[in-house]
C-alpha positions in Angstrom: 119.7 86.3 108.0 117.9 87.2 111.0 117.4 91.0 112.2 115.4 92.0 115.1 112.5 93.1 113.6 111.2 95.2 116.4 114.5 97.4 116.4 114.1 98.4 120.1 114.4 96.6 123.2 110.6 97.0 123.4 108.4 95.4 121.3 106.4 97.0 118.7 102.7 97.0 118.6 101.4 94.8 116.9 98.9 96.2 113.9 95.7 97.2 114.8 92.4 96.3 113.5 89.9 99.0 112.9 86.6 99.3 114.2 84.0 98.1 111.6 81.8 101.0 111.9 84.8 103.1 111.8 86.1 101.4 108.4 82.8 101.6 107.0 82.0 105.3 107.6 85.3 106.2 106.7 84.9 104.2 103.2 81.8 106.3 102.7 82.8 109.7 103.1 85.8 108.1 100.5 84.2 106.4 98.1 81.1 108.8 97.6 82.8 112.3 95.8 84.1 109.2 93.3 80.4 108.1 92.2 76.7 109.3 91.0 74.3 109.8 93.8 72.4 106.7 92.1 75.6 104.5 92.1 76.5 105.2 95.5 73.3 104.4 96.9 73.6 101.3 95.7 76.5 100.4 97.1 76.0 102.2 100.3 72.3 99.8 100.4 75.1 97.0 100.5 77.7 98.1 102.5 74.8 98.4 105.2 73.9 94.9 104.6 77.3 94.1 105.1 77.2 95.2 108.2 74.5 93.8 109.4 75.0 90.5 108.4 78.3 89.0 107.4 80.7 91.8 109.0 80.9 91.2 112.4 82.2 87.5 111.8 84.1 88.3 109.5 85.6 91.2 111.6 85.7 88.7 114.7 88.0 86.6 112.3 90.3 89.0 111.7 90.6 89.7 115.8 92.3 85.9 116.1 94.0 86.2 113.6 95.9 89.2 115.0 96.2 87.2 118.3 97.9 84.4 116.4 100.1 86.6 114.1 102.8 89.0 114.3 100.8 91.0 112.0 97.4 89.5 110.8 97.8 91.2 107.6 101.7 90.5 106.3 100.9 87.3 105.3 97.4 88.1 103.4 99.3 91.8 101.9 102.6 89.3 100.1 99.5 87.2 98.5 97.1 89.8 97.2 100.1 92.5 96.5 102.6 90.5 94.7 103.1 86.9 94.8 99.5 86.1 93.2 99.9 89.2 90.7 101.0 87.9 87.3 101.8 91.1 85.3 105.4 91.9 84.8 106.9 92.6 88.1 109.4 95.0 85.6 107.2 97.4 84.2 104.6 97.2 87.4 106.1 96.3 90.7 110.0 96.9 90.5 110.7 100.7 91.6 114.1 102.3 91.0 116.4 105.1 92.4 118.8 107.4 90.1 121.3 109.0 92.7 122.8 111.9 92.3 126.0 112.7 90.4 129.8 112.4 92.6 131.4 115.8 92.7 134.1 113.9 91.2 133.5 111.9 88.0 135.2 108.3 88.6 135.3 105.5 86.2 132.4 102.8 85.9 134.6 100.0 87.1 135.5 102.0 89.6 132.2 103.5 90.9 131.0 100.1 91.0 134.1 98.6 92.7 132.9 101.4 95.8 129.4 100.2 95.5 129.6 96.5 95.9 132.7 97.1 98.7 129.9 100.0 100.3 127.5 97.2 99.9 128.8 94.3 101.6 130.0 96.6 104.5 126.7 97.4 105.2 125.4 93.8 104.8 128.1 92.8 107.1 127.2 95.6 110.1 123.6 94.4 109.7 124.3 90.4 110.2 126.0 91.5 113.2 123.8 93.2 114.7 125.8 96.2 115.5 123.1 98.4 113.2 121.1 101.4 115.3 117.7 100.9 114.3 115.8 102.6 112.1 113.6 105.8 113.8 111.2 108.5 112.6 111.4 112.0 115.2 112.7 109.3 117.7 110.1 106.9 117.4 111.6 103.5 116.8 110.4 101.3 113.4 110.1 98.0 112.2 113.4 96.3 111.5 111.7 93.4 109.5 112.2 93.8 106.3 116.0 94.1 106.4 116.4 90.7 106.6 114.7 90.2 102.8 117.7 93.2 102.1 120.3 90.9 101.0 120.9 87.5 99.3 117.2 87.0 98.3 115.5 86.3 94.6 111.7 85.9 93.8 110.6 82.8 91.7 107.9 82.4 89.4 105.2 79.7 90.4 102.5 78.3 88.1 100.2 79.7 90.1 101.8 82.2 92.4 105.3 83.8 93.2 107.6 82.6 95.8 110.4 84.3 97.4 113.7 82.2 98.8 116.0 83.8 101.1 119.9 82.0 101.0 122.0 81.1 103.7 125.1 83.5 104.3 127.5 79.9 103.4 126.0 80.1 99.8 125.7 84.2 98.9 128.8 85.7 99.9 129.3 86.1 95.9 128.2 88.6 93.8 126.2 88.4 90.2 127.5 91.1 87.9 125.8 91.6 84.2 127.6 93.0 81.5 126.4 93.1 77.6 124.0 90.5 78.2 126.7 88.1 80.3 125.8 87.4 83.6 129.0 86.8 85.8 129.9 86.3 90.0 132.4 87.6 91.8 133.9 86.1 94.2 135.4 88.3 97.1 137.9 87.4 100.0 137.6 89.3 103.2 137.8 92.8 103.8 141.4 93.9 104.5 142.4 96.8 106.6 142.9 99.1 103.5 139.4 100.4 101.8 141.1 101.3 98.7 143.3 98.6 98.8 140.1 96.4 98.6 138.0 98.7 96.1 140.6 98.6 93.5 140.9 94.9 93.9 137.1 94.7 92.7 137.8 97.3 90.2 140.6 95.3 88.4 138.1 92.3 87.9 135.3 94.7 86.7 137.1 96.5 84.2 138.8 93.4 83.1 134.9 92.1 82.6 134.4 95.6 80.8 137.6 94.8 78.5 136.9 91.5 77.2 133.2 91.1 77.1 131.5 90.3 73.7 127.8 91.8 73.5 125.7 88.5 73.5 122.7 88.4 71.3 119.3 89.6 73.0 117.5 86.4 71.4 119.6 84.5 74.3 119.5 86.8 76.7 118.6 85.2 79.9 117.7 88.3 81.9 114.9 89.5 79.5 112.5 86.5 80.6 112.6 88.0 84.3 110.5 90.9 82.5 107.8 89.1 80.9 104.3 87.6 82.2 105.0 85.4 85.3 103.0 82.9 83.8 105.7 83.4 81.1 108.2 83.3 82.7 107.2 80.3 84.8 106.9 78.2 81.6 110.7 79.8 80.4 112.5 79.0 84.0 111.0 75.4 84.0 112.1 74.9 80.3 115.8 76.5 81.1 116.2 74.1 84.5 115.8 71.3 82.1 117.8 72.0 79.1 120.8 70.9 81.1 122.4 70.6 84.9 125.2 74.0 83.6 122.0 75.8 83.1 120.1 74.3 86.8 124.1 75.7 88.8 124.3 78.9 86.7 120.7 79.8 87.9 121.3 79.1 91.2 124.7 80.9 91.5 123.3 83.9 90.0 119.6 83.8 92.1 121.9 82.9 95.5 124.0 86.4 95.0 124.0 89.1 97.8 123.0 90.8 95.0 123.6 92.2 91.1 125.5 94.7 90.1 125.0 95.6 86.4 127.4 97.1 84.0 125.1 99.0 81.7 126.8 100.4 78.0 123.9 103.1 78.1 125.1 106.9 79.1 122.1 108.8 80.5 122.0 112.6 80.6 119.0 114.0 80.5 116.5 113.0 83.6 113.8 111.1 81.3 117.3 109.3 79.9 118.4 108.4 83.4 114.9 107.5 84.9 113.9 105.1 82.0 118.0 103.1 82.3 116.6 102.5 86.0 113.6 101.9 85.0 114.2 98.9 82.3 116.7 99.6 79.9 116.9 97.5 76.9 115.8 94.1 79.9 119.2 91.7 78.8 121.5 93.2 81.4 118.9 92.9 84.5 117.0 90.2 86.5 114.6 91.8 87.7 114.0 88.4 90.1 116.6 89.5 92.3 116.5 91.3 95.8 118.1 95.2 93.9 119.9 95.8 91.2 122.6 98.6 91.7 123.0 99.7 88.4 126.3 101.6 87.0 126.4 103.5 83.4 129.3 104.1 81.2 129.4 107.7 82.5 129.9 106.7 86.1 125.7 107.4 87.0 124.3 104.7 89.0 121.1 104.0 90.5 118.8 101.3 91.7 116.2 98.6 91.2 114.4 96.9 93.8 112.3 93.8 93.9 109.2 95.0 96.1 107.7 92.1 97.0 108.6 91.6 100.7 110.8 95.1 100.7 109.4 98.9 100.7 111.5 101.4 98.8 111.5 103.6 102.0 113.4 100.2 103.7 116.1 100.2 100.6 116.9 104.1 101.1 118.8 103.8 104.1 120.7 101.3 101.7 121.1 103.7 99.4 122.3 106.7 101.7 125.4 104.7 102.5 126.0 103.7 98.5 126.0 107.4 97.8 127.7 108.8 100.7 130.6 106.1 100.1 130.8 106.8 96.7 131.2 110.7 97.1 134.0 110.1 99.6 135.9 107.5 97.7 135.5 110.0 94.9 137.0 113.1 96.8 139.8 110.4 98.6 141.0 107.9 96.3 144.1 108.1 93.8 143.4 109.9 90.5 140.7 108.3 88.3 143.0 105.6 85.6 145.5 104.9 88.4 144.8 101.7 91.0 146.9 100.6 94.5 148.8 97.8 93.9 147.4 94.1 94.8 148.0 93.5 97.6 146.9 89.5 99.1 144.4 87.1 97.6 142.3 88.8 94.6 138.7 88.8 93.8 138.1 86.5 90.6 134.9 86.9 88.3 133.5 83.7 86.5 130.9 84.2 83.8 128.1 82.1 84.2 127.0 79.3 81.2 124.1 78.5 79.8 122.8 76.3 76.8 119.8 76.6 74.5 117.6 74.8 73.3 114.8 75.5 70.4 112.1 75.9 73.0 113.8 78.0 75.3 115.2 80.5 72.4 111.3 80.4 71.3 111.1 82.0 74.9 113.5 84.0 75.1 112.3 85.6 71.3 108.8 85.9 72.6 109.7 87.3 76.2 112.2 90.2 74.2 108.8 91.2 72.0 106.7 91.4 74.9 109.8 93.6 76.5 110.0 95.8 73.2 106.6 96.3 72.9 105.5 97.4 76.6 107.8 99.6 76.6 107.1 101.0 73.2 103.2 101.2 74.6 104.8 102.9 77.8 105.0 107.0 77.9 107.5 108.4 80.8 107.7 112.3 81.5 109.3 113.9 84.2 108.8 117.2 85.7 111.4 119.4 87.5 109.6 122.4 89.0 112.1 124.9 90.1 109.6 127.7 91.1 109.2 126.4 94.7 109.6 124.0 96.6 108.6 122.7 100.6 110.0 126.0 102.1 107.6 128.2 100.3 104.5 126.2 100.7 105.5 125.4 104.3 105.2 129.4 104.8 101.7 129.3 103.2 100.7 127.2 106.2 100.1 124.1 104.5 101.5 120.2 104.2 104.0 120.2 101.6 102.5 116.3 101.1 98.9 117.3 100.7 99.7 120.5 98.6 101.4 118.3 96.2 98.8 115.6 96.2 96.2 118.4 95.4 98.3 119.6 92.5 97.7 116.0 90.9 94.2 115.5 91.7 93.9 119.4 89.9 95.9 118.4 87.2 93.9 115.2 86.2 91.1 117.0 86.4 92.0 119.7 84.1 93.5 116.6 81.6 90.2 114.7 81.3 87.4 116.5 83.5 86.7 114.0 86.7 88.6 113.4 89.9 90.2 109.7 89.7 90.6 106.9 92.4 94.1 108.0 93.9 96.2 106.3 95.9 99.0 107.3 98.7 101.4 105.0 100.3 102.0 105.5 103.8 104.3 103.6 106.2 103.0 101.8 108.8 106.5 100.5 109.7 105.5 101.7 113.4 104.3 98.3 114.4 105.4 94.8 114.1 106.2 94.0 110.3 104.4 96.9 108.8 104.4 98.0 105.7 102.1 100.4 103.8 98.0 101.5 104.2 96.2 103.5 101.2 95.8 107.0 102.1 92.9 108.2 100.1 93.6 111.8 98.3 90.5 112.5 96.9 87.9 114.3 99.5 84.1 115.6 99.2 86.5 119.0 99.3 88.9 117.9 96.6 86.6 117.5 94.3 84.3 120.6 94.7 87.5 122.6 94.9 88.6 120.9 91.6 85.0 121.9 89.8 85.2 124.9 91.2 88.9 126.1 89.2 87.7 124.3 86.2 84.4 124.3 85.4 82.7 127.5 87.0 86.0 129.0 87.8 83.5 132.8 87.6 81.3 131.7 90.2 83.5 132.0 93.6 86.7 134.6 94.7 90.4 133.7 94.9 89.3 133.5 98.7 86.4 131.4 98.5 88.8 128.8 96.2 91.4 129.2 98.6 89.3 128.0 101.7 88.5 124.6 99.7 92.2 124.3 99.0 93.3 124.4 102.3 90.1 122.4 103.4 91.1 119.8 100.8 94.9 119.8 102.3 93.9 119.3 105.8 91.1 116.3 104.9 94.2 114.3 103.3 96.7 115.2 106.1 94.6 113.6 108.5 93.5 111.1 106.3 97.8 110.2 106.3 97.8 110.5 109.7 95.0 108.1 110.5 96.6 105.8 108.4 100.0 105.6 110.1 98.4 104.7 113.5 97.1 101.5 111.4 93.2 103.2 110.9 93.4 103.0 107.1 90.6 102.0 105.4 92.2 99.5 102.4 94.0 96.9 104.3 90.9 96.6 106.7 88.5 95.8 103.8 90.3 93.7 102.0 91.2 91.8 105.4 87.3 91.2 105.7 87.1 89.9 102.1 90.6 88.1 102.7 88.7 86.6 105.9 86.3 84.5 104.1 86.3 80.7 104.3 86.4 78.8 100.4 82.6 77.6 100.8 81.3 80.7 102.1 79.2 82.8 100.1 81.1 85.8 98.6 78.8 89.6 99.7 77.5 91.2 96.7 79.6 94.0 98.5 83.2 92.6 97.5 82.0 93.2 93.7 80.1 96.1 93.9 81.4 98.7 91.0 81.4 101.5 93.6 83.7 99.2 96.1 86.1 97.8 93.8 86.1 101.2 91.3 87.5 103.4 94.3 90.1 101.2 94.8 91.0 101.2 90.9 94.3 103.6 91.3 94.3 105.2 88.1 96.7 107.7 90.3 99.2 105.7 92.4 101.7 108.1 94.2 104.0 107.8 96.6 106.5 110.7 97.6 110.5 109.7 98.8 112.1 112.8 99.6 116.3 112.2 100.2 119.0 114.5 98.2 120.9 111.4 97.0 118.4 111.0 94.5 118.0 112.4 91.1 115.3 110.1 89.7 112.5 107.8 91.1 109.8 105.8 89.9 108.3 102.7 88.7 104.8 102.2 86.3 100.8 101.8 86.7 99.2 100.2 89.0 96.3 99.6 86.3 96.0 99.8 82.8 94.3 103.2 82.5 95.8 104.9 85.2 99.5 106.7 86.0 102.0 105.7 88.0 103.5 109.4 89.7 106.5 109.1 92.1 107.2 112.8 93.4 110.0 114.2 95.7 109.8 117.5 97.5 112.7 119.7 97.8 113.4 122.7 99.9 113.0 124.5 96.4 111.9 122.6 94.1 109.5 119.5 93.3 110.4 116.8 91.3 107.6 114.1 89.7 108.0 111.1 87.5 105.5 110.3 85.5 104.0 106.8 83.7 101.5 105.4 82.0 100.7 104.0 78.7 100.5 107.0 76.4 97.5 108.0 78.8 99.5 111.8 78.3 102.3 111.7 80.9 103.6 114.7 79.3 100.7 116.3 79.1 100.1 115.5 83.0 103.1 116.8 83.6 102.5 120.1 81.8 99.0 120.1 83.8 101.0 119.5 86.9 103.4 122.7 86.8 100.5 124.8 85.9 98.7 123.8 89.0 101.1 124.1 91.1 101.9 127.3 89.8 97.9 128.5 90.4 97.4 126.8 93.9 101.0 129.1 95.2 98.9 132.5 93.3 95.7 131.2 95.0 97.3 130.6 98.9 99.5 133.9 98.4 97.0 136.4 97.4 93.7 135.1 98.4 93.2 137.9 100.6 93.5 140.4 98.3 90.8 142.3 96.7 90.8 142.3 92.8 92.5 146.0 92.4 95.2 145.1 94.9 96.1 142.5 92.4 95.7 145.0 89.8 97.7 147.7 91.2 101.0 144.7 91.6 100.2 143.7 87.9 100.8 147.2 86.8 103.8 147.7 88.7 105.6 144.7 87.2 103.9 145.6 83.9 106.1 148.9 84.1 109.5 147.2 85.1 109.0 144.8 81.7 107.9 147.7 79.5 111.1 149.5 80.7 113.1 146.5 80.0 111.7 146.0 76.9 112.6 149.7 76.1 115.6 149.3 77.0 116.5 145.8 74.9 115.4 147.7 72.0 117.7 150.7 72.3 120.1 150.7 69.5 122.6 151.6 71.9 122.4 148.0 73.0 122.5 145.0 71.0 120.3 142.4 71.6 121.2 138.8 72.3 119.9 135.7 70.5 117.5 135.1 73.6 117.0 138.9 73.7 116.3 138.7 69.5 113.3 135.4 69.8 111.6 136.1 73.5 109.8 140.0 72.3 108.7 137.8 69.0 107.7 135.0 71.1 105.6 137.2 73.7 104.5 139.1 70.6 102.9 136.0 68.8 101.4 134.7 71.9 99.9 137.9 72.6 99.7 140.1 69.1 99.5 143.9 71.1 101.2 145.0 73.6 100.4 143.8 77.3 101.3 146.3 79.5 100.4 149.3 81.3 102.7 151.5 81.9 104.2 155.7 82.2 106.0 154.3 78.9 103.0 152.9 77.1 99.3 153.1 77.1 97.6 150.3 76.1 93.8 149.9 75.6 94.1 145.7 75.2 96.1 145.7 78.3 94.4 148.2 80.2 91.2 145.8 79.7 92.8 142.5 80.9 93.6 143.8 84.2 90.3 145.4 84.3 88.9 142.3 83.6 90.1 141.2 86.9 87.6 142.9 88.5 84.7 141.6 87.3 86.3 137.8 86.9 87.9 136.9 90.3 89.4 133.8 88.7 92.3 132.3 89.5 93.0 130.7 86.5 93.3 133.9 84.4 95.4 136.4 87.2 97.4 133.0 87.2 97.9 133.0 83.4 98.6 136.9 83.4 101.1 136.4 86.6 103.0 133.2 85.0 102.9 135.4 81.2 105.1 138.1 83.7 107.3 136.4 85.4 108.4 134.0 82.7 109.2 136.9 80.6 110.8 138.9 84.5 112.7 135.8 84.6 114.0 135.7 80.9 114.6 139.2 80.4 116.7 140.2 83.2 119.2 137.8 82.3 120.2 139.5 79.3 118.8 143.5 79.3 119.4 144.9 82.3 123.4 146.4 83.3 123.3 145.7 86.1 122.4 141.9 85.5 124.1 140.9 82.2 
């Protein structure tokens, strides 16, 4: 498939190659908050040999290689990224989508039937070329990628990953998975009728639901796509020879547009949904394969996709037009349980064959234990933080981005006392074949604003915290910014390692701890922020690190969190707090400490006359009403509020502590204490409410 990857009738530029002295000052004002004095110094000693020595050729290097290349880093980025990475592209490459739920419920076969019809529309209206290109404020992007969109499946090498693309003659089927089964569907042309067509696919799904018998996971074929690629390179070679079915099936099912799998798990909750995108129980994927649209029993679906020469910004606009056909099929079509009749030539489904053989079910056992026990090792959390969202820190004069990326770096802190090595994707999709750069979160600023709310919160004002915050925000929004325009500081490094010739010496720089530890992402993040979705993630980047995919709302965030039972709960608990303190901290940071004291006593007064009230035996309290006083009460054994009703001495010296402690932490655990119990009482004690 070929797309014009420059999506406008002029061509994009092509990716630029920083300056070296630019790189390398921008690397140290990065790389030093991370480090000792001691260790930096030894690094920096190096990096200035660098510099002086080896640098410019290598830099010169990398100047013909742009003038021979598209983009002198694609190539390089595919081999260091992905296709020489040999940990399970499953738990650490593959990133997944949950959309949101239809207004209308529909069946699985259905909702899938839309999806693979919505699906090949859209593959269709690409090939042709009739597709406006893709364009941020008007600004036109790289097109590129698209053409990896469809019909494409990673293999496993001995040494190193390989990715084929199929011709349109041999993947205009479809590979469907059900209880272990993998299956293609064949499809005949689109007719005029959309329904007409959709029910035609449903008949052959639900007929695929019907008769299906579960297949044992010790020959599932799909689990080995989750192991080790070395593993897995070893299992594919031994299944290719067991016999020529097994050498066709393989092919039919890698050649497919794509897979659609028909899960028998029901998600509800959003940790449920996130991890049945994420892996689910590995027999009814292949993780190998371009995406995965993935439908539940209960009519969710969602996504999987294969990142290795796609970004998952590339696959949403993908995804827009799954949802959006879904929901209108939903709202249009004939009542759920009741088809149009067939009408011309029907779609058929064909389950695919394979045989066994001892060695390969030795594979297949080991590859299901390596499954089962990653994920057992695995810890997923997600946070939905309904107290704000992008309009109210958009009013506090701040990114919405860098807010949220300061939340994390404040919440690590606070889980285990030092600022980590974080990592940001951001697009550089503005020039020719562009993909990503590493915007660095953590700042000089960060990091002394982080110590500052932890460790001595006493020591500075709400004010003085508040100016580091917002100094801290502005150093990573231009930070983002610089990296867009292709003046990242990641991709231009390792294009001067990248740049050196096999019998050249390697600079002690390239394994330097200070180099290579602040490009150890023990916090990889990457926001996508689209109201079709109701989940996103994928895992770690590295062993002892977290994997947090976040999406801001007009009111409310939303962050998925992994890692391997590093505390992802935990995080996530860290997370809403700190959120929760920097909104306190941006709000009221011009307030003196008995301004703040005066608004604590005048909610103090409206919850001491609720609580009056609740307890009136003229009206009965609720079962909410009957545990929240006794919950309040055990957290905080006297009374907490000042108030005409009430006179408390312990409560009258908390918010006279304020005074002499000017931290935000405390007014922030006081102001959360009030609203939560604002925000449960109401509900239930007040008339006028109930």
């Amino acid at each position: 498939m070929t797309v014009n990857s420059s999506s406008s009738a002029t061509p994009l530029a092509k990716l630029p190659i920083p300056e070296l002295h630019d790189t390398v000052a921008r690397f140290t004002e990065a790389a030093r908050p991370l480090f000792s004095a001691d260790e930096f110094e030894a690094c920096l000693a190096k990096l200035n040999d660098f510099v002086a020595t080896q640098g410019p050729s290598l830099q010169a290097r990398l100047a013909e290689r742009s003038a021979q290349h598209e983009n002198w880093l694609e190539e390089w980025w595919n081999e260091y990224a992905y296709f020489t990475n040999r940990a399970s592209i499953c738990f650490n490459v593959n990133y997944f989508f949950g959309f949101r739920d239809a207004p209308q419920t529909m069946a699985q076969a259905r909702v899938a039937a839309t999806l693979i019809d919505s699906a090949v529309r859209f593959r269709d209206q690409l090939e042709s070329g009739s597709m406006e290109p893709d364009n941020i404020r008007g600004k036109p992007m790289c097109m590129h990628q698209y053409q990896y969109m469809f019909a494409t499946c990673r293999h496993p090498g001995e040494e190193r990953d390989w990715t084929e693309v199929y011709p349109r003659s041999e993947s205009s089927h479809i590979a469907v998975a059900h209880k272990g089964r993998f299956f293609v569907l064949r499809l005949p042309a689109a007719s005029a009728s959309r329904h007409a067509d959709i029910a035609q696919i449903e008949r052959q799904l639900q007929n695929v639901i019907d008769t299906t018998e579960q297949l044992e996971r010790t020959k599932s074929i799909g689990v080995l796509t989750a192991a080790l690629r070395d593993d897995w390179y070893a299992a594919r070679e031994c299944l290719l020879q067991v016999s020529l079915e097994n050498a066709a099936s393989l092919r039919a099912l890698e050649s497919a547009a794509f897979l659609v799998s028909l899960e028998s798990a029901a998600p509800v909750t959003t940790k449920e949904f996130s991890l049945a995108c994420h892996c689910s129980d590995g027999i009814n994927r292949y993780f190998d394969k371009n995406f995965q649209i993935l439908v539940f029993a209960n009519g969710r679906y969602g996504f999987n996709g294969e990142h290795s020469l796609t970004d998952a910004t590339t696959d949403m606009r993908l995804c827009n037009t799954l949802v959006h056909d879904v929901e209108a099929v939903a709202a249009e079509a004939p009542v759920a349980g009741v088809l149009a009749p067939a009408v011309g030539e029907q779609p058929t489904a064909e389950e695919l064959q394979f045989a066994f053989s001892a060695e390969l079910l030795g594979h297949i056992e080991r590859a299901v234990e390596f499954f089962d026990t990653t994920v057992a090792a695995h810890e997923l959390s997600t946070l939905s933080f309904d107290s704000f969202g992008k309009e109210q820190i958009k009013k506090m004069k701040v990114s919405p981005d860098a807010f949220v990326q300061m939340a994390m770096q404040l919440a690590y802190y606070r889980q285990f006392r030092h600022v980590p090595a974080t990592y940001e994707s951001a697009s550089t999709k503005a020039f020719a074949h562009g993909r990503t750069e590493t915007s660095r979160s953590v700042s000089a600023h960060s990091v002394a604003w982080c110590k500052t709310m932890v460790d001595h919160p006493e020591t500075t004002g709400l004010h003085a915290k508040a100016e580091l915050l917002r100094k801290s925000i502005a150093h990573q929004s231009q930070f983002t910014a610089q990296c867009a325009k292709g003046c990242g500081i990641d991709r231009h490094l390792l294009g001067l390692e990248l740049a050196l010739q096999a019998d050249e010496p390697r600079h002690a720089l390239f394994s330097d701890p200070v180099f290579t530890g602040s490009r150890h992402w023990r916090l990889s993040t990457s926001q996508i922020s689209d109201s079709i979705l109701a989940a996103y993630g994928w895992g770690e980047v590295v062993d002892d690190g977290f994997g947090v995919a976040y999406r801001i709302e007009g009111e409310a965030l939303h962050f998925n969190v992994v890692s391997q039972r590093l505390g992802s709960a935990r995080l996530c608990q860290y997370l809403s707090d700190a959120l929760m303190d920097m909104r306190f901290l941006l709000t009221n940071a011009h307030k003196q400490p008995h301004e703040i004291k005066a608004e604590v006593d005048a909610v103090a007064n409206v919850l001491t006359s609720i609580k009056l009230l609740s307890s009136s035996p003229n009206r009965p309290l609720s079962p909410q009403a009957a545990t929240t006083p006794t919950e309040l009460h055990a957290a905080e054994p006297e009374a907490r509020f000042r108030s005409p009703f009430a006179e408390t001495p312990v409560a009258n010296a908390m918010v006279d502590e304020l005074d002499r402690l000017p931290s935000n932490e405390v007014i922030c655990a006081l102001e959360t204490r009030l609203s939560r119990f604002v925000k449960e009482s109401l509900s239930w004690a007040l008339p006028s409410t109930s």
